[in-house]
C-alpha positions in Angstrom: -59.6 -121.1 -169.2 -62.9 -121.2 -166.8 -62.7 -125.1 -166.8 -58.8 -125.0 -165.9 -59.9 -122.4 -162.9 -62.5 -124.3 -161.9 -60.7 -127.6 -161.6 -57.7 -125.3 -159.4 -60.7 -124.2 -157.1 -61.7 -128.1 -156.9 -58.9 -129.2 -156.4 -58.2 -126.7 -153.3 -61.6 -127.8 -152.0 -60.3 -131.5 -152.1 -57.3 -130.6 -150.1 -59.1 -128.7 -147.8 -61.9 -131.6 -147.6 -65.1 -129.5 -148.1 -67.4 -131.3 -149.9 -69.5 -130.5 -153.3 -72.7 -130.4 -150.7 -71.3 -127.7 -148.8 -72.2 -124.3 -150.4 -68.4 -122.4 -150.3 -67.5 -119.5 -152.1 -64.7 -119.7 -154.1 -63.5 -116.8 -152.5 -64.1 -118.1 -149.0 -61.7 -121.2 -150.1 -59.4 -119.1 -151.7 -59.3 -117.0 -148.2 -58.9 -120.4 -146.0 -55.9 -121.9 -148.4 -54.1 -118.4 -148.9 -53.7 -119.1 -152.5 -55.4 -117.4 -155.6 -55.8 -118.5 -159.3 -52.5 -119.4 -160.4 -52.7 -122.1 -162.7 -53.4 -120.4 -166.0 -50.6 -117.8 -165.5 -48.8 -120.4 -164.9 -49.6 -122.4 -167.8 -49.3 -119.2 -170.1 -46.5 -118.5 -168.7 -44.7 -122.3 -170.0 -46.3 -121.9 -173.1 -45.2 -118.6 -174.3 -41.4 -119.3 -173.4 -42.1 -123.0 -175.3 -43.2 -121.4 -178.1 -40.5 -118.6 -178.6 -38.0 -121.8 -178.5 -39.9 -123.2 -181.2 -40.3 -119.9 -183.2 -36.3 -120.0 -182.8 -35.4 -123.0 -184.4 -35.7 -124.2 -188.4 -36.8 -127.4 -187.6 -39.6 -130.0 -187.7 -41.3 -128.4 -184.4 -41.5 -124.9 -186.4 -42.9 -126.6 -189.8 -45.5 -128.2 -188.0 -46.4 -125.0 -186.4 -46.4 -123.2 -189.1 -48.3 -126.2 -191.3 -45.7 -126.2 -193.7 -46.1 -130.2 -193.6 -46.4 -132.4 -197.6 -49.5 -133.9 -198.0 -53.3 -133.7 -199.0 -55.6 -131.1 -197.7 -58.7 -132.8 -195.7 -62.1 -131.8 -196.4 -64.2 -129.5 -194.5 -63.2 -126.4 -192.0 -59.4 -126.5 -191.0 -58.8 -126.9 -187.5 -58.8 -124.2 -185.3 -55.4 -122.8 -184.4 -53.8 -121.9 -181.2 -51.3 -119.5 -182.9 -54.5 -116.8 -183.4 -54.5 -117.4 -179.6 -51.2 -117.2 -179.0 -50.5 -114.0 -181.6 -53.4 -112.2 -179.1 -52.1 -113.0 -175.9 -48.8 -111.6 -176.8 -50.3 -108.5 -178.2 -49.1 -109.1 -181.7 -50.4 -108.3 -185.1 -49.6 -111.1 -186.9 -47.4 -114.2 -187.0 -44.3 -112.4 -188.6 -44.0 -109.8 -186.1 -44.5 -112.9 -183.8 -41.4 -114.8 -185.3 -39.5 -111.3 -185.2 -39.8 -110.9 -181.7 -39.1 -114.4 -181.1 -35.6 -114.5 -182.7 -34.8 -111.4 -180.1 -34.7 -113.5 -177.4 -34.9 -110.1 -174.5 -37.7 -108.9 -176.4 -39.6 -111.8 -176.3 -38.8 -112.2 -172.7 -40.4 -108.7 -172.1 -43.7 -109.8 -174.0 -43.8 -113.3 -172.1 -44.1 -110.8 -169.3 -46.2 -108.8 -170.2 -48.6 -111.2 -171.7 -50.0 -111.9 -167.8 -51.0 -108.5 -167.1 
């Protein structure tokens, strides 16, 4: 998230050509291009309504999120997974109540809202 803010504040900077030499707050650029952090919401935002598609359907997309894919296990620690991330962000307590709210699609419209507060 900081590194996806700070490229937003960089890229505002490039627009407003102020170069890395010049000491700006990035409140003081935020002030000159009228804009604020925006970028994450908005990236939550497309990823929570992506997902509760996905949650939706019985397909491929949903067996590979839920790792219900044939084949051998890998050695070593399993990859980290996004769905712990995603199960916080909309203030969840675990992947069924997830999939639950998912499949009522003006609940999980509600909690895609909420999740940016």
């Amino acid at each position: 998230m900081k590194r996806l803010e700070s490229f937003e504040v960089w890229c505002y900077k490039q627009i407003l050509k102020i170069s890395w030499v010049n000491l700006f707050s990035n409140d003081e650029v935020f002030r000159r291009t009228g804009e604020h952090l925006t970028f994450w919401k908005t990236l939550q935002r497309r990823r929570d309504g992506m997902i509760g598609h996905t949650l939706r359907l019985n397909e491929l997309p949903q067996a590979t999120m839920e790792g219900n894919i044939d084949g051998k296990n890998h050695r070593g620690r399993g990859r980290l997974s996004k769905m712990s991330q995603i199960i916080n962000d909309m203030k969840c307590s675990s992947y069924v109540e997830l999939k639950r709210n998912a499949e009522k699609r003006h609940v999980w419209k509600i909690a895609t809202n909420q999740s940016l507060d």
